[in-house]
C-alpha positions in Angstrom: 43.8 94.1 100.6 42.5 95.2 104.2 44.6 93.0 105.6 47.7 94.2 104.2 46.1 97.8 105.3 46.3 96.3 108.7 49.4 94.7 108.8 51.1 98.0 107.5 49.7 100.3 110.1 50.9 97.3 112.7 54.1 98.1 110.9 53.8 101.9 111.3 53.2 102.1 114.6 56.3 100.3 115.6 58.4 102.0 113.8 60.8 104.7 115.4 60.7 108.1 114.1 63.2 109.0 111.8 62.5 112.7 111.8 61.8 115.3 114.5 60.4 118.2 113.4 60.3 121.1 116.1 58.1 123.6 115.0 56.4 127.0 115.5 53.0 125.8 117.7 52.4 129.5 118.2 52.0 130.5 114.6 48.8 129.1 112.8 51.0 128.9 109.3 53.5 126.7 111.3 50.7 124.8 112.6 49.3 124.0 109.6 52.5 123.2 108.1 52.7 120.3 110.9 49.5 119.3 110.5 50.5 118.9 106.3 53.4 117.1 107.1 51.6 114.3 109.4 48.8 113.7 106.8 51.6 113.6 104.2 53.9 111.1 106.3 52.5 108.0 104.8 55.6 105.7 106.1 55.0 107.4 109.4 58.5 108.4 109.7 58.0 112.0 111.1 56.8 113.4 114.9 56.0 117.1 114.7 56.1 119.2 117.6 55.8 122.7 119.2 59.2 123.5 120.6 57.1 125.7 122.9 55.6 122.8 124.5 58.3 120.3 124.2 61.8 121.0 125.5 63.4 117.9 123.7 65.2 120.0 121.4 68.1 120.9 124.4 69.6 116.7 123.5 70.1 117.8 120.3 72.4 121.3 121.2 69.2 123.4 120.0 68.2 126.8 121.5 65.0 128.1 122.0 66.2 131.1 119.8 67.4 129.1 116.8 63.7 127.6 116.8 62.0 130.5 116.8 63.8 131.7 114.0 63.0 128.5 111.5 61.8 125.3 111.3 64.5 122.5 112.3 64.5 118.9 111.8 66.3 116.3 113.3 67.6 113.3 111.5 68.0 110.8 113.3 70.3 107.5 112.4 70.9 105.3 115.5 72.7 107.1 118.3 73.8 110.1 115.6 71.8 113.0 114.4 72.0 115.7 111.8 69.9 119.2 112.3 68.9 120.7 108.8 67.2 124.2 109.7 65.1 126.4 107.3 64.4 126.1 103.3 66.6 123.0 103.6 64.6 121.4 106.0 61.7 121.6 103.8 63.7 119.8 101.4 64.8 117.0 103.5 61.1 116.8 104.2 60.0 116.6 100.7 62.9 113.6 100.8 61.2 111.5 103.2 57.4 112.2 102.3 56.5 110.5 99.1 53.9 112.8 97.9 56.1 115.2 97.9 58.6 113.4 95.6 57.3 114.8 92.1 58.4 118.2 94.2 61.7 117.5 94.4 63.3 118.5 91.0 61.7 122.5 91.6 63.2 122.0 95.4 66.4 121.9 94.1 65.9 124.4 91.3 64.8 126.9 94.0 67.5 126.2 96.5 70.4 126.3 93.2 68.9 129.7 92.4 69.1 130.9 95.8 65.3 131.8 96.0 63.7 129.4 97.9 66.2 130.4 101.4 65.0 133.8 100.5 61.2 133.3 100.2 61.0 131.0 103.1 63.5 133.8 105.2 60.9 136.5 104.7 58.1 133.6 105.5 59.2 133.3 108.6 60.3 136.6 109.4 56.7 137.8 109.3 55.0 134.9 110.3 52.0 135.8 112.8 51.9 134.7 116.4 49.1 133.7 118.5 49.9 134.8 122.3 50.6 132.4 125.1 47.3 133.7 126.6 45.4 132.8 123.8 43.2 134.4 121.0 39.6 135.9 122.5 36.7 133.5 121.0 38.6 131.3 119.7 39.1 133.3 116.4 42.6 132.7 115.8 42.4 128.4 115.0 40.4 126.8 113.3 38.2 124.4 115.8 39.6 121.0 116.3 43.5 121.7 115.5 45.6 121.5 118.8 49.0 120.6 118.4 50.6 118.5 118.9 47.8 116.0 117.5 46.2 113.9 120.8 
């Protein structure tokens, strides 16, 4: 069994991201959120980043201002992409994250009924931001969680 461990992290680590997700590094919810999505990325399909600190986002016709408002991923197939932004990025997530999978059905439920756009809206809406100059003491992260992860 450890082998096979082994040889699937060899595997992993070779393999090219699939996913780009650009989020909010500013905003300890966001942060967490990326934080969540690498621990739940267990075919290591995802990078998560702060669009604050990476400007990658311009190859894929993204603005600064359409990230600020809502998470986007960027799904990438060879040469092509697609962006999903908001609630239905979370679902694409949830596509590609296997833990997520038993999720999937009340995903779809909420997006049908029009109430999960609507709850993650006013999530992000009012979302708190930590400024560029920092928090005083260090009371606004938890220790240990830069992101992007070193």
């Amino acid at each position: 069994m450890r082998g096979k461990v082994g040889l699937f992290r060899a595997e992993k680590a070779h393999t090219p991201k699939l996913l780009v997700v650009y989020i909010d590094g500013g905003c300890p919810l966001c942060t967490r959120a990326g934080h969540l999505i690498l621990r739940l990325d267990l075919l290591g399909l995802c990078q998560v980043t702060s669009y604050r600190k990476d400007p990658s986002f311009e190859r894929f016709g993204l603005t600064f201002q359409a990230l600020d408002r809502e998470i986007h991923v960027v799904w990438q197939a060879g040469k092509k992409h697609e962006v999903v932004q908001g609630f239905d990025a979370l679902v694409l997530l949830a596509k590609f994250l296997p833990p997520l999978w038993p999720f999937l059905p009340s995903l779809a439920l909420l997006k049908l009924t029009g109430l999960g756009p609507k709850v993650y809206r006013w999530l992000a809406d009012n979302r708190t931001l930590i400024p560029e100059t920092g928090c005083k003491g260090g009371a606004c992260t938890p220790k240990g969680t830069p992101f992007p992860p070193e």
